[in-house]
C-alpha positions in Angstrom: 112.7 79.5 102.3 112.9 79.7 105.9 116.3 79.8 106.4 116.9 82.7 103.3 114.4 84.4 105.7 116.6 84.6 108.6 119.5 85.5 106.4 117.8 88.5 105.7 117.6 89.1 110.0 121.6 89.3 110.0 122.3 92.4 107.8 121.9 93.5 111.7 125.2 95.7 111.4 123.8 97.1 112.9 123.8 96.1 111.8 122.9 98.4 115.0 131.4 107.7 106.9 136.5 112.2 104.1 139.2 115.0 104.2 142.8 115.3 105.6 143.6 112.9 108.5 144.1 115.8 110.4 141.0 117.9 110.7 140.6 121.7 109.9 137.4 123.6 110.7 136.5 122.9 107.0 136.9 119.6 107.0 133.3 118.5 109.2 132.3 116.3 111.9 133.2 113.0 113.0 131.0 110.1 112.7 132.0 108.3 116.1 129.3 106.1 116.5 126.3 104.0 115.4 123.7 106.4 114.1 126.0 109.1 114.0 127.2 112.0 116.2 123.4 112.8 117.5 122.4 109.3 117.6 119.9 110.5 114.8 120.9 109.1 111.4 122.0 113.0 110.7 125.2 114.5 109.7 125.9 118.0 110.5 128.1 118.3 107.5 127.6 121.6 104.9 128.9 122.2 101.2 128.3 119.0 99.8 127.4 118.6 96.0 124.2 118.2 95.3 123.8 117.1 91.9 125.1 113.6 91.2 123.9 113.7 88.2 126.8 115.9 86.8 128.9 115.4 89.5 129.4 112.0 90.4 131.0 111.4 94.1 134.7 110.4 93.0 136.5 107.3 94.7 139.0 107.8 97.4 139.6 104.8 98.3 138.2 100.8 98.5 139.1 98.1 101.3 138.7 94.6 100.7 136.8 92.5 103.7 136.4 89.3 104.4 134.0 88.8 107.2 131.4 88.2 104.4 128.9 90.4 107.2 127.3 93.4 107.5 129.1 95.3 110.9 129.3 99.5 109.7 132.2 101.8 110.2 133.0 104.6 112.3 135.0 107.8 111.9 137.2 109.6 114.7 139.7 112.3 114.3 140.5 110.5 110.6 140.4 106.9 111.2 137.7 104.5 110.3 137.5 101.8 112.1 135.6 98.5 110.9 135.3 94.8 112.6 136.3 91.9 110.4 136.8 88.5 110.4 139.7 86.5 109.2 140.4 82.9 109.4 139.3 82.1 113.3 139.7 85.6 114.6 137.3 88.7 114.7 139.7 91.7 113.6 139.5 95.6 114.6 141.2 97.4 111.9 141.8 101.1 111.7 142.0 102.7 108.7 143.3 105.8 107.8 140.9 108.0 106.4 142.7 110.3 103.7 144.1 107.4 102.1 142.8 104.4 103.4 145.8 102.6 104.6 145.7 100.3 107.7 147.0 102.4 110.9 146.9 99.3 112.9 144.6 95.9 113.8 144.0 93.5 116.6 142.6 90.2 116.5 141.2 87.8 118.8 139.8 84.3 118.6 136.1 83.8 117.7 133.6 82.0 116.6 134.6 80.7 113.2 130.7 79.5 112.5 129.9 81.6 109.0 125.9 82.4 109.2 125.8 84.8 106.4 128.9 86.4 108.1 130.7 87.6 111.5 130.9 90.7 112.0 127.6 92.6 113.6 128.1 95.8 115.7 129.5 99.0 114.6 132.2 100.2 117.1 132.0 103.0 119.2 134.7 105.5 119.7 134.4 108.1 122.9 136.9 109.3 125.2 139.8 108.1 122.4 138.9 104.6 123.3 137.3 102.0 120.4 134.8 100.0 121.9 133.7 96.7 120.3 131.2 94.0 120.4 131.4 90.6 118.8 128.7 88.4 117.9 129.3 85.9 120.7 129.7 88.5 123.4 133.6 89.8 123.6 133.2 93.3 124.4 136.9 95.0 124.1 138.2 98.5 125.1 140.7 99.7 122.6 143.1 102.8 122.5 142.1 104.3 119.7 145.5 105.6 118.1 147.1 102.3 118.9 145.0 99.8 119.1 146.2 98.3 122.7 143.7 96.6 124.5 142.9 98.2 127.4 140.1 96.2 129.5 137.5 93.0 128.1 134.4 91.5 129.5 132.8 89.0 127.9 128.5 89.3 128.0 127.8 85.6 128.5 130.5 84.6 130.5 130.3 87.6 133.4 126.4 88.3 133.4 125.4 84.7 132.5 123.9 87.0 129.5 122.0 85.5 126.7 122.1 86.7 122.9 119.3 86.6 120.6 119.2 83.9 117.7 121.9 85.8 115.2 124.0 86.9 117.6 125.0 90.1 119.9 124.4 93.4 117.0 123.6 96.1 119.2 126.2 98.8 119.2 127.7 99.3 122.6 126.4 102.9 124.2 129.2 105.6 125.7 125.8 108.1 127.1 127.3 110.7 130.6 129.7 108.4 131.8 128.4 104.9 131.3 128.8 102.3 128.3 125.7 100.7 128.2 125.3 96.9 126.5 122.7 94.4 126.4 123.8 91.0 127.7 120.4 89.8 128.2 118.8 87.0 130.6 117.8 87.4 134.4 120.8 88.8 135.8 121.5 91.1 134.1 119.1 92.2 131.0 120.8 96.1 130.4 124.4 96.5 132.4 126.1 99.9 132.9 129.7 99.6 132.9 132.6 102.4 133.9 134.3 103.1 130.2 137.7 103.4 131.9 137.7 100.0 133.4 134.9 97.9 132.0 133.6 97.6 135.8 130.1 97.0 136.7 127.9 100.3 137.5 124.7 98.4 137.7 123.0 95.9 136.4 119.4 95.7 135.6 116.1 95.0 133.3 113.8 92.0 133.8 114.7 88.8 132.1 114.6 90.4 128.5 116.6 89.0 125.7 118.0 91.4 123.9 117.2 93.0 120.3 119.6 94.1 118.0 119.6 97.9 118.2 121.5 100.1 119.7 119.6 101.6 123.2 118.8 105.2 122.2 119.0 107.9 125.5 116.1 109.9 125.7 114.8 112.1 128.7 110.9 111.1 129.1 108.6 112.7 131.3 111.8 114.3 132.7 113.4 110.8 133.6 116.5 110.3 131.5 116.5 106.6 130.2 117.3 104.2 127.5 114.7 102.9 124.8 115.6 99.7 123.5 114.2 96.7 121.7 114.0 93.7 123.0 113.0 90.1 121.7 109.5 91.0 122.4 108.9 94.6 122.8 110.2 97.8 123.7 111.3 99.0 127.1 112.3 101.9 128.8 115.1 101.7 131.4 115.6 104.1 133.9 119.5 105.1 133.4 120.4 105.8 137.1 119.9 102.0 137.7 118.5 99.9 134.9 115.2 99.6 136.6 112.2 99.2 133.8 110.0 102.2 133.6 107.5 100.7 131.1 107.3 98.3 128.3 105.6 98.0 124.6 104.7 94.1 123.8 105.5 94.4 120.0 106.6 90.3 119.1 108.2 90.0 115.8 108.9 86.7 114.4 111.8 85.1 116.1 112.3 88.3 118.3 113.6 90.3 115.5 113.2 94.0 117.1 116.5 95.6 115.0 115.6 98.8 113.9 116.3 101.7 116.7 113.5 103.6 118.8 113.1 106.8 117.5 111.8 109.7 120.8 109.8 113.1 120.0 109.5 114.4 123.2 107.2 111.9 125.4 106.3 109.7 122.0 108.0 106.8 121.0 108.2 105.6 117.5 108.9 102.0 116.5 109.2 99.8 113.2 109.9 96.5 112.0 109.3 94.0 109.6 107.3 90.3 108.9 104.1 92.6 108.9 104.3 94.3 111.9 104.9 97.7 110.8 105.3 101.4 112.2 103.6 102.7 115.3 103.8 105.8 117.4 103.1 105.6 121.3 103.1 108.1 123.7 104.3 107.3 127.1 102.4 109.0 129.9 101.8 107.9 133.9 100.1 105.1 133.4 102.8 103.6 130.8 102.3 103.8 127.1 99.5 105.1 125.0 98.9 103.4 121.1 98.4 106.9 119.0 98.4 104.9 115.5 99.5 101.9 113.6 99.8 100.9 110.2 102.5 99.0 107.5 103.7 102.1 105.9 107.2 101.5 106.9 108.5 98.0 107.9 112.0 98.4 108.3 113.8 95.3 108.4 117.0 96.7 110.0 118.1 99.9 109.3 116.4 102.9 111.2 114.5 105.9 110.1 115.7 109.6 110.0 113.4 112.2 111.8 113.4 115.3 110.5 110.7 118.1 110.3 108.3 115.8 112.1 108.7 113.4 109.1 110.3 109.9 108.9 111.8 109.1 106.2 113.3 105.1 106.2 113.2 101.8 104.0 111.1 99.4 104.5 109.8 95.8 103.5 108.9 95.1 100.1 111.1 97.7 98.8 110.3 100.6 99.4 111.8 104.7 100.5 109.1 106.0 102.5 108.0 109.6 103.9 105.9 109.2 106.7 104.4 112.5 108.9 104.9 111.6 112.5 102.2 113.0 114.3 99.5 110.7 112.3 101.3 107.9 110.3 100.2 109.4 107.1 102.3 108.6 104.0 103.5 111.8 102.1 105.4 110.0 99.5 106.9 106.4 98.5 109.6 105.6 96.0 110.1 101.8 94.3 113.4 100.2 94.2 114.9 100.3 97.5 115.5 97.3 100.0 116.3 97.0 102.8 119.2 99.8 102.7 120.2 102.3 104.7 119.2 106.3 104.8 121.1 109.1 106.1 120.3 113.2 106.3 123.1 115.4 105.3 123.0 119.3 104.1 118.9 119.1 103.3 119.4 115.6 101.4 118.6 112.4 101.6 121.0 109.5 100.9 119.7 106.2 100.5 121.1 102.8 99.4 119.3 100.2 97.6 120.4 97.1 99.9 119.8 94.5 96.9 121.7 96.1 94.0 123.9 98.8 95.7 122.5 102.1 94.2 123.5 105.0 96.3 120.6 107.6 95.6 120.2 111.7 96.6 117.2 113.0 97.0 115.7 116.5 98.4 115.0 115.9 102.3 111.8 117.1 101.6 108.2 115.4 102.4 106.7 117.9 99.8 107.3 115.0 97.3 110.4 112.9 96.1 113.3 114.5 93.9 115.8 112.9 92.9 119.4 114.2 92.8 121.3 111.9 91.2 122.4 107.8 91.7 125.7 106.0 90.9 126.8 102.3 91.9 130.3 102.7 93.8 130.1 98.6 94.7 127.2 96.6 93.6 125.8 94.0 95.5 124.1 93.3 98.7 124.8 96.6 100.8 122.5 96.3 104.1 124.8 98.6 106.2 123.6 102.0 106.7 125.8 104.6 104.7 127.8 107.4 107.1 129.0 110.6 106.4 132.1 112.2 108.1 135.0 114.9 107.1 133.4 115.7 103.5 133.0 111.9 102.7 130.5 109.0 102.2 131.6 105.2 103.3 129.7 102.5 101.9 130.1 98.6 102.9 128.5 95.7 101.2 129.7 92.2 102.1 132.9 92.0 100.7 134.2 95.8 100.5 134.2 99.4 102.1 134.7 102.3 99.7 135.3 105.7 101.0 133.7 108.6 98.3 134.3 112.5 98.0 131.2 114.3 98.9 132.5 118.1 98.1 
């Protein structure tokens, strides 16, 4: 029992979304990144369909996988690229978009251990570089129309960095000129590296192993800094040096802080799961203030959407929630969902069953829950978090991707 427990820890895709290849006006926004183009779970995409019910989202296209994992996609000027596994190597594959035919791939030897897959971070594409992030630490730098590798460092082996128990997930950050990671350990907890060249801005944070979300920027009490979990809390980290500005203790069992920080102006919201729950602080001089607590929403993995002033995620025992930020007070809570992923798009609400595939649309709405329509493009375990880009939904569960028409 213990071990299917910590299988459920390593849907951390993280684990922590399509029109012409060649994008018109009409055809919408990119997806470049973990959590989207605002870092918010939101697409700013228009004109979708609304009613699945009589207008099911048609198949474009399905990819087969075979890291057995959980690591999302991202879109960039019409390529979606994916990390896989195959045999002993990790594989970046780019995927072309319209039709969903490889572009290109590189592979590189790792880990061959399977422990409920390989595959963990979703890449991140800025500055028409793909930047990576295996399991054990390989952090690449990719050209993103070819696929050349450009510059590596390796997390362990250059920071003496130490992982948490299922492996690097935390999406690397590309945030005003920096990619931020989380090698964890006493030397160098957060680093700041130069995108171009993989160099070493700074180096900072205090001894921390990391979590398994990706650091969110935030400007808090007008210091601009990174939120991040960590094995046993949350931290803030000031982003002109990686000093730490102040710190939540929030201890999980086994250190499993995945799900992302979530920053309304000077307040804080975090989540997880194994009974710990939701809370909102506010972070003032004197370091962080408790405004509430409760269970509404323990989100195993995948993060909340704000919107409103309402949160709106799944969480631990199954369950779509609406939660009002300012007071933790549930506004609505639908049955049947676990441990999926939730996306806003065009005032809806996407959200994926993680233990039997349903994609569903609702109204993005806390005024109650309204349904819009459901269909089952794969089936199966589907913990990634669905995205959205160029008119299109992606959906992964542990053996496919499949790329659907939204308009």
């Amino acid at each position: 029992m213990r071990l299917a427990r910590y299988g459920l820890v390593l849907a951390i895709a993280l684990i922590s979304g399509m029109a012409p290849a060649r994008q018109s006006a009409r055809s919408g926004s990119d997806w470049p990144q973990f959590r989207g183009p605002s870092l918010t779970g939101m697409s700013p995409e228009k004109g979708i369909r609304k009613d699945w019910t009589a207008h099911r989202p048609a198949l474009r296209w399905t990819l087969d996988l075979h890291d057995n994992g959980y690591a999302g996609p991202s879109v960039s000027k019409g390529i979606v690229y994916i990390v896989d596994h195959e045999g002993a190597e990790d594989v970046v594959r780019a995927i072309d978009l319209a039709s969903g035919k490889e572009r290109w791939r590189f592979a590189y030897a790792e880990s061959n251990r399977n422990i409920y897959g390989f595959a963990r971070a979703t890449p991140t594409i800025a500055q028409n570089r793909v930047f990576t992030l295996s399991r054990e630490g390989r952090l690449l730098c990719l050209d993103a129309q070819t696929g050349k590798l450009l510059w590596q460092r390796h997390l362990v082996e250059d920071f003496a960095g130490k992982g948490p128990m299922w492996g690097y997930s935390a999406p690397p950050l590309v945030d005003q000129g920096k990619l931020i990671v989380l090698p964890g350990g006493s030397r160098a907890a957060v680093a700041a590296l130069d995108p171009a060249t993989g160099a070493t801005i700074w180096s900072g944070g205090e001894g921390d192993t990391p979590g398994y979300g990706m650091p969110t920027p935030a400007v808090i009490n007008g210091k601009r800094q990174y939120v991040t979990g960590v094995a046993k809390g949350f931290v803030g980290v000031d982003a002109a040096n990686g000093a730490i500005l102040w710190r939540i203790p929030w201890e999980t069992v086994d250190g499993t802080n995945v799900a992302c920080p979530i920053i309304s102006d000077n307040r804080v919201f975090i989540c997880s799961s194994y009974q710990m729950g939701s809370a909102l602080y506010e972070i003032g001089e004197d370091g962080p203030k408790e405004l509430w607590r409760n269970q509404a929403i323990r989100a195993h993995m995948n993060t909340p959407i704000l919107q409103d002033g309402h949160l709106y995620g799944i969480g631990d025992p199954g369950y779509l929630v609406c939660l009002r930020l300012k007071d933790g007070a549930v506004r609505w809570q639908e049955k049947g969902f676990e441990k999926g992923g939730v996306l806003g798009v065009d005032g809806t609400l996407i959200a994926v069953d993680g233990a039997g595939g349903d994609v569903v649309m609702a109204r993005l709405t806390a005024e109650r829950y309204e349904e819009l329509g459901r269909f089952k493009p794969l089936g199966g375990q589907s913990w990634s978090p669905p995205i959205v880009a160029s008119g299109a939904l992606l959906i992964r569960n542990r053996q496919r991707l499949a790329c659907l028409e939204l308009r």
